[in-house]
Each structure stands twice: as C-alpha cells, then as structure tokens.
C-alpha positions as CSV (number, residue, x, y, z in Angstrom):
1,X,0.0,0.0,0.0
2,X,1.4,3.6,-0.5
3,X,0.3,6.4,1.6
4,X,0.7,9.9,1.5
5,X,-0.4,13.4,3.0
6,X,-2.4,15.8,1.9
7,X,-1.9,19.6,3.1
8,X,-5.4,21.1,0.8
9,X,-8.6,19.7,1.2
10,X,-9.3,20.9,-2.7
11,X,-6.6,17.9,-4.1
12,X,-9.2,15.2,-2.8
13,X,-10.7,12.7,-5.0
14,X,-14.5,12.0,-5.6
15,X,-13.0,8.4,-6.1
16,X,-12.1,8.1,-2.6
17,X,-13.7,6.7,0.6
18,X,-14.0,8.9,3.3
19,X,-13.0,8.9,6.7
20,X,-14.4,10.8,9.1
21,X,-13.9,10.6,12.9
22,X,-16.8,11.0,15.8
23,X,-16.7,11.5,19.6
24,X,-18.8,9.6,22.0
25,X,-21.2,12.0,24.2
26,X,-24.0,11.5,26.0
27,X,-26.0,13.6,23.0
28,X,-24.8,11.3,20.6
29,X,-22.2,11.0,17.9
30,X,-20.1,14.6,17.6
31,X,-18.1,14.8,14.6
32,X,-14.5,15.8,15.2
33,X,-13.2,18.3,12.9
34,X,-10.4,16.9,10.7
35,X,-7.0,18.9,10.4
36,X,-8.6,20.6,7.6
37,X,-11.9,21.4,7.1
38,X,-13.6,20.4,3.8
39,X,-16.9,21.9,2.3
40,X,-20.0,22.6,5.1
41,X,-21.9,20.9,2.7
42,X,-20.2,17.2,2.9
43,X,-19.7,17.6,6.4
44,X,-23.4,18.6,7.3
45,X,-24.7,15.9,5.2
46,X,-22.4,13.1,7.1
47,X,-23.8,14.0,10.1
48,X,-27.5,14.1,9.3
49,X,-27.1,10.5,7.7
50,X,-25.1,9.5,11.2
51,X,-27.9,10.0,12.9
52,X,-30.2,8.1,11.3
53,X,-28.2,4.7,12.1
54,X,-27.3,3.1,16.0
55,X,-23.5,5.0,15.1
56,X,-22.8,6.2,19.1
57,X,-18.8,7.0,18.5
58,X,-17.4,4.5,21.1
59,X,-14.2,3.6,20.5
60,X,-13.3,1.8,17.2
61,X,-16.9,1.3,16.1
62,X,-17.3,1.9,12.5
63,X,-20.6,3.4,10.5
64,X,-20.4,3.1,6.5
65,X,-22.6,5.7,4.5
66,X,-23.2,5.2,0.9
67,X,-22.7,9.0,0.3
68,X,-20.9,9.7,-2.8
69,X,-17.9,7.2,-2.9
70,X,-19.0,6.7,0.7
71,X,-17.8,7.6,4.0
72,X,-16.6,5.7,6.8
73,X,-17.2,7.1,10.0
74,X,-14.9,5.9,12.9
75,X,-15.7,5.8,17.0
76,X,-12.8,7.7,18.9
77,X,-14.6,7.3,22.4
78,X,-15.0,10.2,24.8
79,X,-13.4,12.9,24.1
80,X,-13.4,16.3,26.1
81,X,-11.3,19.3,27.2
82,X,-10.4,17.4,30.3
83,X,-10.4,14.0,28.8
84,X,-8.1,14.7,25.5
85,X,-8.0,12.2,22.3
86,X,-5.2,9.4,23.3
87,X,-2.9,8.9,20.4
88,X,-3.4,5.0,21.0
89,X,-7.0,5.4,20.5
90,X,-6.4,7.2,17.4
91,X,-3.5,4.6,16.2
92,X,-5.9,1.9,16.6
93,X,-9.3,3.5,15.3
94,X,-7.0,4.5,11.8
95,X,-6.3,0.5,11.9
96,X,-9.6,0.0,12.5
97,X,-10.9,1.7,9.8
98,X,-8.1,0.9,7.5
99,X,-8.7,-2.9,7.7
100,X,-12.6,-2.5,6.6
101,X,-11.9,-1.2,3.7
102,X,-10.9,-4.6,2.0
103,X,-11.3,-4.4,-1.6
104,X,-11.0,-0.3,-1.7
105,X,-8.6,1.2,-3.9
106,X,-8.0,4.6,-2.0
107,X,-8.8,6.2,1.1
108,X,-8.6,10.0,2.4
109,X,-8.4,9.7,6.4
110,X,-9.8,13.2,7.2
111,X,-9.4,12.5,11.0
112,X,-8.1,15.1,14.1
113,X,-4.8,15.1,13.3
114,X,-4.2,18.6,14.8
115,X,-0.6,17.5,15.8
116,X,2.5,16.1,14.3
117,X,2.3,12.8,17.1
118,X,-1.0,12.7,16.1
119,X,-0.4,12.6,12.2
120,X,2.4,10.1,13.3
121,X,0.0,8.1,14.9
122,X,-3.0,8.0,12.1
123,X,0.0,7.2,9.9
124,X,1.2,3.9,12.0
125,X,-2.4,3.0,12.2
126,X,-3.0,3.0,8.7
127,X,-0.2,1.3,7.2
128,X,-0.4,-1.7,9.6
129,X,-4.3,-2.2,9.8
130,X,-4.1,-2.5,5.9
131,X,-1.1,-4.9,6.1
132,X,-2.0,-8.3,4.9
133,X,0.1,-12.0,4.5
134,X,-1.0,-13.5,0.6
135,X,2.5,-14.5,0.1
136,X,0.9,-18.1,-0.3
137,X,-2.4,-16.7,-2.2
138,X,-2.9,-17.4,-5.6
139,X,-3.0,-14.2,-7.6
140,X,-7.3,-14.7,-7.7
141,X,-7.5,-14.4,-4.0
142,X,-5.4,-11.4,-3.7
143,X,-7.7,-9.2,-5.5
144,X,-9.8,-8.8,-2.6
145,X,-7.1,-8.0,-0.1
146,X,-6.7,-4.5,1.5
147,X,-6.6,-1.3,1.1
148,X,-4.2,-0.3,-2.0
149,X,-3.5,3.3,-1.4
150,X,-4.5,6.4,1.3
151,X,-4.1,9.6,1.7
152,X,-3.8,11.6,5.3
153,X,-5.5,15.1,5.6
154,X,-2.7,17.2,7.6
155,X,-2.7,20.7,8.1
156,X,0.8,22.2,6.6
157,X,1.5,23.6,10.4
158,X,1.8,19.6,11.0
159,X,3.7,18.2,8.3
160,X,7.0,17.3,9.6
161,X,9.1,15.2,6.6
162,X,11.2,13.6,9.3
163,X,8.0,12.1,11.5
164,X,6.7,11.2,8.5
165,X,9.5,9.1,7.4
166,X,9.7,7.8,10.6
167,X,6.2,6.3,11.1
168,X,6.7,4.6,7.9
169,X,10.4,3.4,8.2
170,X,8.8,2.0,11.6
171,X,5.6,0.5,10.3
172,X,7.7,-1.2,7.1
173,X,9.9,-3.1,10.3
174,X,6.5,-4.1,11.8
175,X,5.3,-5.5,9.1
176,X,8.5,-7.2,8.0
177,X,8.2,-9.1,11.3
178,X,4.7,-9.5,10.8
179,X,5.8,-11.6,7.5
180,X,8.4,-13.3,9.2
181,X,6.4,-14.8,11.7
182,X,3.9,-15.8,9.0
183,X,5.9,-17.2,7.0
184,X,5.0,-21.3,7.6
185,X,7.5,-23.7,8.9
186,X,7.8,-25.3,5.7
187,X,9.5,-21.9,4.4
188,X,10.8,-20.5,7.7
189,X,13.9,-22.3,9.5
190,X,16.9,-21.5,10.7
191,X,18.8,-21.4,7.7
192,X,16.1,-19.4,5.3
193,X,15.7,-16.6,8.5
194,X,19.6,-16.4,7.8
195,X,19.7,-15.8,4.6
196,X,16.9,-13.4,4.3
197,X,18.9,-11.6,6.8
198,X,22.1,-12.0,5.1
199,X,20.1,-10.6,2.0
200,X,18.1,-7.4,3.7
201,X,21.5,-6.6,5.8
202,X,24.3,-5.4,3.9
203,X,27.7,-5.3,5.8
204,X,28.8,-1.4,5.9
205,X,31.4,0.9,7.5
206,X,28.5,1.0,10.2
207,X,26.9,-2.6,10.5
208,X,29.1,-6.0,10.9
209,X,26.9,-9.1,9.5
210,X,28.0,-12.1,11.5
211,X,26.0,-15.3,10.8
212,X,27.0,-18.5,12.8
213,X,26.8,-22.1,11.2
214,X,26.7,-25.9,12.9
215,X,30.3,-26.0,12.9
216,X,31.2,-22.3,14.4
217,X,28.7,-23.4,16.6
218,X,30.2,-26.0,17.9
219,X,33.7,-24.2,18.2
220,X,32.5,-21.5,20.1
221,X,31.0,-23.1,22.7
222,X,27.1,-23.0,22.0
223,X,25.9,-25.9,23.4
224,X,22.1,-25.1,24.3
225,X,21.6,-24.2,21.1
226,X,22.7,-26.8,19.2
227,X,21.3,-29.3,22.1
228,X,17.9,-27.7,21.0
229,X,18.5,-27.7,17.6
230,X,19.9,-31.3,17.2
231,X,16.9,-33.4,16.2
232,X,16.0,-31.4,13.6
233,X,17.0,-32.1,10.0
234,X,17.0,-28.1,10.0
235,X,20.9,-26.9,12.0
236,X,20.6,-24.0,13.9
237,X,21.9,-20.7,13.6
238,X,23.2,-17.8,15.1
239,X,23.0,-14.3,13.8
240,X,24.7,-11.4,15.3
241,X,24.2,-7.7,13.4
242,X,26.1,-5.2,15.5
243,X,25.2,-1.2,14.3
244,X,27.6,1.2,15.3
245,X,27.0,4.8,15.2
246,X,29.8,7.6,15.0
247,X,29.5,9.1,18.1
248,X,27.5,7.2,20.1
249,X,28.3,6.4,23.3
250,X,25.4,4.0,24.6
251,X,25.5,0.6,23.5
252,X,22.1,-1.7,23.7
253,X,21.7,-5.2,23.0
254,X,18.9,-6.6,21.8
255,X,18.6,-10.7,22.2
256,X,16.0,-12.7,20.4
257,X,14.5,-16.1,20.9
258,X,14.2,-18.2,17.6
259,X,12.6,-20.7,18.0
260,X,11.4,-21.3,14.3
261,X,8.9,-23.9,14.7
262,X,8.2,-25.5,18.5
263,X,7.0,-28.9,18.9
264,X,8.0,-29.6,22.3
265,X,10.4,-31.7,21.4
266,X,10.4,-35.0,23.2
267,X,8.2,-33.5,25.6
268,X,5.8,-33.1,22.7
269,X,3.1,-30.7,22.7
270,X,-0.3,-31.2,22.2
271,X,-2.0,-30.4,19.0
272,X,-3.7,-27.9,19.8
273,X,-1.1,-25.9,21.4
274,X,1.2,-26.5,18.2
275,X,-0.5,-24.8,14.9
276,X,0.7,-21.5,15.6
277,X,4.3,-22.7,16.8
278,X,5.7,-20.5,13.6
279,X,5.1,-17.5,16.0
280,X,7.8,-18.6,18.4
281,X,10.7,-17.2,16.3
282,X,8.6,-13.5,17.0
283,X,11.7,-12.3,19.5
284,X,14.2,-12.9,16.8
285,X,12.2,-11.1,14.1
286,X,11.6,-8.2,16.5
287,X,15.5,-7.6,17.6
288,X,16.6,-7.9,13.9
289,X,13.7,-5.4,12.3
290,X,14.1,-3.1,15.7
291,X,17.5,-2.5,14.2
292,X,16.7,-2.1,11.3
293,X,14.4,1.0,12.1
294,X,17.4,2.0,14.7
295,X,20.0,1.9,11.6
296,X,17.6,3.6,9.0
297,X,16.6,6.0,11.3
298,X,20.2,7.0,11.6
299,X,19.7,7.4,16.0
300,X,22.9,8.0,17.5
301,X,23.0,5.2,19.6
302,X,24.9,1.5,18.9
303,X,23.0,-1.1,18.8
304,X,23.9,-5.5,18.5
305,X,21.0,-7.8,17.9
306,X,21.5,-11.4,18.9
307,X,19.3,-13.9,16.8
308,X,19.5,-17.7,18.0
309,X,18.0,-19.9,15.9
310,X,16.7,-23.2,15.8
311,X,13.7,-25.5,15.0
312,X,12.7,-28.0,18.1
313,X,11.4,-31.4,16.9
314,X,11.6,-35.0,17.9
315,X,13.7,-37.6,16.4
316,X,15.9,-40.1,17.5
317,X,18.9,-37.8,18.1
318,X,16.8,-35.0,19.9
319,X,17.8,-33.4,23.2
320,X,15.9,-35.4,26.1
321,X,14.8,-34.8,29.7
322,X,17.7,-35.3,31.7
323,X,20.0,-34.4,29.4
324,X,23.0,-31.8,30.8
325,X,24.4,-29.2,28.1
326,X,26.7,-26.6,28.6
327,X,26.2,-22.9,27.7
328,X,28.4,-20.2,25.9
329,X,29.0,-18.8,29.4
330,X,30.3,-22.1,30.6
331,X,27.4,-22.9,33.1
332,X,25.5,-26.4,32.5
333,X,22.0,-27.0,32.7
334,X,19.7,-30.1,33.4
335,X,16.8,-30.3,30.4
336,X,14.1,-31.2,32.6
337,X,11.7,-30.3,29.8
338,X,12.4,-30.4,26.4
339,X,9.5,-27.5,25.3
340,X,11.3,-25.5,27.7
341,X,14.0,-24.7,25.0
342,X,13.5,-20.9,24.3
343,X,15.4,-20.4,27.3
344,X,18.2,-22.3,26.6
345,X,18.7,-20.6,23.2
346,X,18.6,-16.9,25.6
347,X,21.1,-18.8,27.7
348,X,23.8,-18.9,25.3
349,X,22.8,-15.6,23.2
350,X,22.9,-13.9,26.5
351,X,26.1,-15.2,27.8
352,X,27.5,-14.3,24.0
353,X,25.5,-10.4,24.0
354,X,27.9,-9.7,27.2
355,X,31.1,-10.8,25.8
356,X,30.2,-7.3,23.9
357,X,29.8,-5.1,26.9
358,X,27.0,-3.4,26.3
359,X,25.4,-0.4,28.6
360,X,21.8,-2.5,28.1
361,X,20.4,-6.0,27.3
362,X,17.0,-6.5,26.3
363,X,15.9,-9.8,25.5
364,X,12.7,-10.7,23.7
365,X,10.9,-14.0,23.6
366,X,7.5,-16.0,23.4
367,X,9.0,-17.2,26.3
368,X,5.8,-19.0,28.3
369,X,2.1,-19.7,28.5
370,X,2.1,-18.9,32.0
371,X,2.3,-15.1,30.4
372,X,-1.1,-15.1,29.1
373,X,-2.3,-17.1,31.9
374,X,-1.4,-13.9,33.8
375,X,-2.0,-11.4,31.4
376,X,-4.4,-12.1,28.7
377,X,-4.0,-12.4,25.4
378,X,-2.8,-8.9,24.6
379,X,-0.3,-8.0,27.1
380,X,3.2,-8.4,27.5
381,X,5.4,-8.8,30.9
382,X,8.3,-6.8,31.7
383,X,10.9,-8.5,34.4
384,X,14.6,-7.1,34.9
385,X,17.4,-7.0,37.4
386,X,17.3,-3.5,37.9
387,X,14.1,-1.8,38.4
388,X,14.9,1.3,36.8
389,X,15.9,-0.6,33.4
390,X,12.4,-2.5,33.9
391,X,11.2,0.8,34.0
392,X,13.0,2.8,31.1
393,X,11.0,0.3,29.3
394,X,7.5,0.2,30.7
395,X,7.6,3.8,30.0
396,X,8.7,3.7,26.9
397,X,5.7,1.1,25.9
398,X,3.4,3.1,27.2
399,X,4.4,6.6,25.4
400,X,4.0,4.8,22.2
401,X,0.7,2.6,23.3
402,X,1.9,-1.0,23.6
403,X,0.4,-3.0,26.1
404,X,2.6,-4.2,29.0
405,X,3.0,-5.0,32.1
406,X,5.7,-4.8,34.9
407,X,7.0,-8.0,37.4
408,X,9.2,-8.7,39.8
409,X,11.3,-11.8,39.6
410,X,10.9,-13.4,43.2
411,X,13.6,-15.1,44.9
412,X,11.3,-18.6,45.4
413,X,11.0,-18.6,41.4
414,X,14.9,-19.3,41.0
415,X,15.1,-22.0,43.9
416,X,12.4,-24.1,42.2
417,X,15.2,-24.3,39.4
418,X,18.0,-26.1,41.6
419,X,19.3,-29.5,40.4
420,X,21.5,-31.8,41.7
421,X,23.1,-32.6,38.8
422,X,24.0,-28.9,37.2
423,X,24.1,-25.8,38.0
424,X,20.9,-25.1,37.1
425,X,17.5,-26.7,35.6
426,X,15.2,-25.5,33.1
427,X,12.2,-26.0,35.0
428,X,11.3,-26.9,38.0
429,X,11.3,-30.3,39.6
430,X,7.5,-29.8,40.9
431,X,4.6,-30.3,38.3
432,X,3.4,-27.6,36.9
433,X,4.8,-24.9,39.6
434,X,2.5,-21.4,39.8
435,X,4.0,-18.3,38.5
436,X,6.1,-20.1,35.5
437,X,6.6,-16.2,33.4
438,X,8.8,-15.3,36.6
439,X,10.3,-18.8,36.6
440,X,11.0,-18.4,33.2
441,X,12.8,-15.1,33.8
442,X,15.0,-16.5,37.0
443,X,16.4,-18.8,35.0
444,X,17.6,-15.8,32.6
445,X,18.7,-14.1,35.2
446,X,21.2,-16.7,35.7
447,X,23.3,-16.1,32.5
448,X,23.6,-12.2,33.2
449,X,26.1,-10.8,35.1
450,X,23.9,-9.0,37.9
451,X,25.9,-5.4,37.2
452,X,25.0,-5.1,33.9
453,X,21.4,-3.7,33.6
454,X,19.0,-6.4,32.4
455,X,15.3,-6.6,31.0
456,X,13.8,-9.0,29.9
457,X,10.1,-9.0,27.8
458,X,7.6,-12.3,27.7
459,X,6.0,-11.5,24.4
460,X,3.8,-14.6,24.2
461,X,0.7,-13.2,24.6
462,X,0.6,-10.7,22.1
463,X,3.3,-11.9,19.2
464,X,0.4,-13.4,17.2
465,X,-2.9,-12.7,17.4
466,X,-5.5,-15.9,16.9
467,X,-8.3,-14.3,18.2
468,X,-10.8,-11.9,16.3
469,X,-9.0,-8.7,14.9
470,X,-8.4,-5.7,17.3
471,X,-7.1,-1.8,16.2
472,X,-4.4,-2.0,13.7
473,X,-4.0,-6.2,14.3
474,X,-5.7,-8.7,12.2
475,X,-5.1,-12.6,12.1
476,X,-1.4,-13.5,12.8
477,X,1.8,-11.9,13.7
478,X,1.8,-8.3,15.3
479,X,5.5,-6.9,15.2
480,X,4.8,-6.1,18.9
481,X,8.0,-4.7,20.5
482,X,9.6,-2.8,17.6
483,X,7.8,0.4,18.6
484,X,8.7,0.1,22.5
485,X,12.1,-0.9,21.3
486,X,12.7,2.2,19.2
487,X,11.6,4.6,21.2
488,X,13.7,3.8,24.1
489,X,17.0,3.9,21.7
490,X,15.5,7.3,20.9
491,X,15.6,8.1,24.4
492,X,19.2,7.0,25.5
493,X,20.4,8.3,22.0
494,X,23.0,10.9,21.7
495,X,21.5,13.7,20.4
C-alpha cells in the first residue's frame, strides 16, 4: 500500500472513501473536525445520515454511509477538554478503519490530526491495519485483499518530513516481522531466517553481519543451542548484526529467541497448542527489524542484535529430559523439559551479547504460556534485574501505546530451578509450579552478570494474534516490540 499526506482539502478525489472521525457524548455522535476542514456541505450531510443509524462514537466502532464514494465514520470514544484524544485510541481507530476497507482502492483519512504525534499516529495506524500475508495466495485471492492506497488530511502547520518518514520506516519493520512470523515452517527455519537476513542486511562501515553455522557453533561453545536444535534435519543458527554509530556512546543489546517452529520436542506438545508454533521465532524477528528502524533511522546510539536460531522437533537424536548441556558462558543446565527450550537458546545468546559489553540487554521471547495465563492475550510482561531498566521500558511502551505490564522476579522462582546434577535446571522439579513467566525469567537471570542492567520482555501473549481482529491487528503476527524498542533507543540516544 502507498500512503501519502495531503496539506489542501481541494486535491481530494470523488474516487475516494472517506474517513471521518466522531466522539462519543452523552448527545450522541459529535463529529471531530479533521486537520482541515472540507466543504460545510459534505460535512453537514455526514452528520444528518449519522444520525439516522445506532452509530454512538465509542471507540473503534465503524458506521459506513453510501454518500458519494461513501464515508466511513470511525468511533474515537469520549473525548473532552479534560479528557483529551489518546494517540493510541487514534493509532488503533485509523487500523480499524483501514482494515474495513478490504477491496477499496484509495482512502482520504480526514481524522483530528491537529498535531504532528497525532499525524504520526494516524499514519502507524493505517499502514499496519491495511497490512496483509498472501505471500501463499494465488494471484485470484489477492484481489480482494486490502486497502491499496491512502491519503492523510494534515494541516501544513503539522507536516514534519522527518515524523513522517519515521512512522513509515517504523511500520515497514512491523510489518516485516509480521511476515516473518507468518511465514510457515515449511518456508521458515533456521537457515532461510539467515539468509533473508544475510540478503536485507548489507555489511557497511557501520553494520558488521556475522552469521553462525553448525560448525562455528560447535567451536565456540554454543551448546544449548545446538542441544535444541539437534533433532532437527534443519541446524541452527546464530546471527549477530552489531550497528555502530559515530559518536554514540550507549550501547544496547537486543537478544532474540528463535525458535522457528516448536513442537515440544520430546516433551511433545499437544496439538492444539502447536498450529501457531511459527510465531515462536517472533523475538528474533523483533530484535533484527528493531535494528533495522534504529539503523535507518540513523539514531545516535549502537545497537547488537542477537538472533538464535533453531527448529525443536523430535527424532531419534533430539535433546531429552535429563540431558546436561553446557552454555556459551560455561554454566551447565539439566533439560528437565524439552519444550522449555526458548530459554536455553537466551542462555547462550545472552552469555554471547555480554562478551560485547554493552550499557543495556533487552531480551525478547514467546517465552511462556504462563504469560497469558497472567495477562491475557494482549499483554506483555516486563521482568529485569534492575528496576529502573524494567522501567525505562514500561515507560517507553506506554508513550508509544503498547500494552505491557511490569513483574518482579521473586527469589522462590529461582530455587524451584535447583538440580543436583547442574548448576541449574530449566524448569522446576514440581509439576506444573505457579508463577512459571517469573520462573522463566529467574532462570535468565542466571546467564547475566547481575551489574549489567538487564530486562527481559515475555512476548507470548501478544506476538500473534488468533483471536478476532483488534485496532491496527488482524489474524497472525503483530510486530509487537519494535515500537517500545525504538523509542527507548531514541531516548538513550545521543542527540
């Protein structure tokens, strides 16, 4: 889809579909003027048809007249001098909207954007409620997808170049992780993740390109991921892409969990909890496209994403319980549980993300059910070694409207790890212990060294979305993460 902004309400099309935004009052529907206004005429006649239908402007609830090439009026909730529009309201209601209009060629969004965050945020909305996966579509079925092209009314007051480019350059990462974690297994394993990364990611006076194989593997000391990765017919991987900035003096790491397709292992799943396995690779795809954005977005700030790789399947020479492996960092661990395996991946891309020294690690991963057991569906959980690093990032999530949630990592959740035959186990020897998201994040905390500032983010409940469509997330992968992510390197930044 291509999108652009409009600056005079006299360049719009009669072609296009209209849309119009409406507050929520206890007198019905009030139309919210857009950045500019366009003729009295169309706007008076919107509003007498709104009325004749059940339209009452709460959030995200959509009205279609069949007014000229129609108009699609969109709920932005309550909205008041002391209760202002919030730009996540007006993100998702632009998704909303954007993901109705299947089939439409083009689009003017004539919503409030009386601010350049405001554009920005109409624009994020937009170009990832239209995003859509037919990479496996025959070319009849994608005729009906999305929304081909829009258009954002902005006054010329608001038109910044820079945030404009900067929505989209963030929205494009999105939705590259959104394809990645789409992608089925059948096309998506260790090696094919590599090489679309050794394809997209061209080694420059700025970015080193370092892709691991089997046998580097194997030299350099990565036993839990190749113990993970060994009864698969697929090897894994390890990808390290290390941004540096001239004169930056902050360096973040960013550690991903990839976990290409999960079965369990020999502790096989069940089949109902396997069909969206492909998601489970999500952290890797998020650290990668995060720098991405961070690199093309030219932040002062350097920046080392850590991808490890592998698929987890059963054979006859897959890991099993009871096995012992030993990690980059030299610690062993007793596999208690083979489909606890995203962890031991971290293990060693954690132990190798500090050989770097950096200021900052912040690992991502679909890391355990027990997330969205505590959580929901939508929400991700924040754990860390230092509270003020756990909050740098809860902040940061919230300023740019992603859903999360902080924890604390209690001291009973890493003695429920001890084994008596390694230093440390990957679960815990009781069935089924309570409180396994902060179990899962003790055991991290193991393979960081406890003066370097550590967070890490559970992103299982929101990395794919199975449920009915919400704001600017259909069916499938959401790219959660990249927008917390870049924001905070905006933040610690030089500027």
């Amino acid at each position: 889809m291509s999108i652009t902004r409009l600056t005079d309400s006299k360049n719009i099309s009669a072609n296009e579909v209209l849309v119009v935004g409406f507050a929520q009052t206890d007198n019905g529907p009030e139309f919210l003027e857009p950045a500019i206004s366009f003729e009295a005429a169309s706007k008076n006649e919107i509003i007498e048809a709104i009325k004749l239908t059940d339209f009452s402007g709460k959030k995200s609830e959509l009205a279609y007249l069949t007014i000229k090439s129609g108009v699609l009026c969109v709920g932005l909730g309550k909205v008041t001098k002391t209760q202002p529009l919030e730009m996540e309201t007006l993100r998702r209601a632009s998704g909303v909207a954007a993901r109705s209009l299947v089939g439409k060629s083009s689009a003017l969004f004539a919503l409030p954007t009386n601010t350049t965050v405001a554009a920005h945020a109409v624009t994020i909305g937009v170009e990832l409620g239209a995003y859509s996966f037919t990479e496996f579509k025959t070319k009849n079925e994608k005729t009906s997808e999305t929304l081909k092209q829009a258009s954002i009314l902005v006054h010329d007051q608001f038109v910044n170049k820079a945030s404009f480019q900067e929505a989209q350059i963030i929205a494009e990462s999105i939705k590259n992780v959104r394809n990645l974690v789409n992608t089925p297994p059948s096309h998506m394993y260790p090696e094919t993740f590599a090489s679309y990364v050794k394809k997209t990611f061209k080694k420059n006076s700025k970015l080193t390109v370092e892709i691991l194989e089997e046998k580097a593997l194997k030299k350099q000391g990565f036993g839990a991921l190749i113990g993970v990765g060994q009864g698969s017919i697929n090897p894994p991987r390890f990808i390290r892409l290390a941004y540096k900035s001239r004169g930056a003096d902050f360096h973040l790491a960013l550690v991903g969990k990839g976990i290409t397709f999960d079965t369990g292992g020999i502790s096989l799943k069940p089949p109902s909890s396997m069909h969206t396995m492909k998601c489970d690779m999500a952290g890797a795809a998020t650290v990668v496209e995060t720098l991405r954005a961070i690199m093309d977005l030219d932040l002062k700030i350097n920046v080392t994403a850590y991808a490890a790789l592998a698929e987890n399947m059963p054979s006859a020479s897959a890991q099993r319980p009871s096995d012992v492996v030993t990690t980059f960092g030299g610690k062993t661990i007793e596999v208690l549980n083979t489909d606890a395996e995203g962890r031991l991946v971290l293990a060693d891309a954690l132990g190798r993300a500090q050989k770097d020294k950096p200021d900052l690690i912040i690992d991502l991963a679909t890391l355990t059910g027990a997330a969205t057991v505590a959580l929901g569906s939508r929400t991700a959980g924040i754990m860390a070694n230092k509270d003020d690093a756990r909050d740098q990032v809860f902040a940061s999530a919230k300023e740019v409207g992603e859903a999360m949630w902080p924890m604390q990592i209690p001291e009973e959740s890493r003695t429920i790890l001890d084994s008596k035959t390694a230093d440390i186990a990957n679960v815990g020897f009781t069935p089924n212990p309570a409180g396994g998201m902060m179990v899962g994040a003790a055991f991290l905390q193991e393979f960081v060294d406890e003066k370097t500032p550590w967070v890490h983010i559970d992103i299982a409940p929101p990395a794919f979305n199975e449920g009915a469509p919400y704001g600017y997330n259909g069916f499938g992968g959401t790219g959660v993460g990249v927008r917390t992510l870049v924001h905070l390197a905006q933040k610690l930044a030089k500027n």
